[in-house]
N, C-alpha and C positions, 0 to 999 in steps of 0.2 A: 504494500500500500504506500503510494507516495506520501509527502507532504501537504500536495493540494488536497489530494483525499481525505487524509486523516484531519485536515485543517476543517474542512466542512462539515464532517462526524463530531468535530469538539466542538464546534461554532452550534451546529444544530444542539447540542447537548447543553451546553449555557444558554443558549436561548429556551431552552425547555424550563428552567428554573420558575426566571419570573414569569416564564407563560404559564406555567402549573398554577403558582401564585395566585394570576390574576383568574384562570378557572375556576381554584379554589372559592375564591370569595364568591366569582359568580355563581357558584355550587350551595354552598352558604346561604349566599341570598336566597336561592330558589329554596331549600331545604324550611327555611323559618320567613317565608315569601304571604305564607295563610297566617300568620299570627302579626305581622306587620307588614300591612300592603306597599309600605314603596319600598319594599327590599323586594317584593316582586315587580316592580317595574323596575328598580334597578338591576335585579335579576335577566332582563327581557333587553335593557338597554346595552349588558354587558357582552349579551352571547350575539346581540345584532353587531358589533364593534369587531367580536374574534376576527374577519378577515381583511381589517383593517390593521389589525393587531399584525397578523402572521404577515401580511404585506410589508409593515415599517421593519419585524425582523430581517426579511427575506431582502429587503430592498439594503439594509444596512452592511447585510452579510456582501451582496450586490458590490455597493461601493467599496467597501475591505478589500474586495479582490481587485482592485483597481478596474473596473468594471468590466473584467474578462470572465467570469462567473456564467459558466453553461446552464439553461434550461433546467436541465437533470439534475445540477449539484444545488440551486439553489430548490427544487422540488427535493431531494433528499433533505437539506436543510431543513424545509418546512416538513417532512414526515417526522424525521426526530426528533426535532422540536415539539411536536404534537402527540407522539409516544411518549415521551418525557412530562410533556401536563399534564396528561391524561392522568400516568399514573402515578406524581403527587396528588392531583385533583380526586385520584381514588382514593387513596390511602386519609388525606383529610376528608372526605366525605363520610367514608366509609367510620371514620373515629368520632368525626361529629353527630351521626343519625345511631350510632352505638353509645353513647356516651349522654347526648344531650335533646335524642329524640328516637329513644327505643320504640315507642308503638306508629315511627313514621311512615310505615307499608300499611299498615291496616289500617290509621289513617286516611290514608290518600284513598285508600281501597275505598272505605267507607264513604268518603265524601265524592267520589265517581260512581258508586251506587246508587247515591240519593239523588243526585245531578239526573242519570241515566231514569230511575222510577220517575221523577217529575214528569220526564217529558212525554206528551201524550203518546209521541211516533216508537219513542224506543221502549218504553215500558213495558210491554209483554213480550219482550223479543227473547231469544234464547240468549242473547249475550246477557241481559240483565237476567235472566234465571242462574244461569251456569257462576256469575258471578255473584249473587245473593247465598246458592249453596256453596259454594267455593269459603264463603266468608262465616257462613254457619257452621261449619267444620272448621273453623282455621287456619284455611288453608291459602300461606301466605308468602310470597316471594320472602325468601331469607335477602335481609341486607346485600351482603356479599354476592349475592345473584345480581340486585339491581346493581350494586356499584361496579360489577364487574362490565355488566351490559353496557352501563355508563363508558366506562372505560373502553371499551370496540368500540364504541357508536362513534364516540367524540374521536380516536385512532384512524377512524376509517373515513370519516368525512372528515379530518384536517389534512388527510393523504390528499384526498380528490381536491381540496380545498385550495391546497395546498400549490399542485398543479397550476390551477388559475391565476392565483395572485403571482407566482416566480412569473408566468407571463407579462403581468403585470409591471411587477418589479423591472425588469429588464429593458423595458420600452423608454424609459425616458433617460438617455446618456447622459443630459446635461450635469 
């Protein structure tokens, strides 16, 4: 592995820091989003921001390299970067919803049920059955399930994401 290589694996990897960081909080906010409404719209304003976020890294990484930075090096960039958040952004999620909001899946669960029975169109649907019994048995995503989900979703679309913005990034030499 050359220099330039390695140099873009450590770059994407410091960039992963504070992007985890800023995940994190947006994770946070959405987590305790029901009990204090503008932590859910600053929740909604932070995850609208992410590919402005992974742009100003990517474009940064961009100028570093005296702006010789291929396509692909600054897309790997942004994938690293984005495995790197992700999974601080699990690891503090996953301590925050264990620690400081244990009943937060049955929760959410509960309050998608009653959202769902409201409404005249979904109310007698199987999905609102399946999920009424699902929650009378207790039967209830483990933590660890959803943050892991968390964890792919957020991986896999800052990959593709990722892609766009190094487009991006690359266009304006000045």
């Amino acid at each position: 592995m050359n220099d330039n290589t390695r140099n873009i694996f450590l770059r994407g990897a410091e960039s992963g820091i504070p992007f985890g960081i800023y995940l994190s909080i947006a994770s946070i906010a959405t987590v305790f989003g029901d009990r204090m409404e503008f932590l859910s719209l600053l929740s909604m304003c932070m995850i609208l921001f992410i590919p402005i976020l992974v742009y100003r890294f990517q474009r940064r990484q961009y100028v570093a390299s005296e702006m010789q930075a291929t396509h692909s090096e600054l897309w790997i960039h942004g994938i690293i970067m984005n495995i790197g958040g992700a999974a601080i952004c699990a690891l503090v999620t996953y301590a925050v919803i264990d620690i400081f909001r244990p009943n937060y899946v049955a929760e959410m669960m509960n309050q998608s049920l009653e959202i769902m029975k409201s409404d005249p169109i979904l109310r007698g649907t199987e999905v609102v059955k399946t999920l009424d019994k699902a929650m009378d048995n207790n039967y209830y995503p483990r933590v660890i399930e959803l943050v892991m989900q968390m964890f792919w979703l957020t991986s896999f679309l800052g990959s593709i994401g990722s892609a766009v913005t190094a487009l991006i990034a690359r266009r304006n030499r000045k």
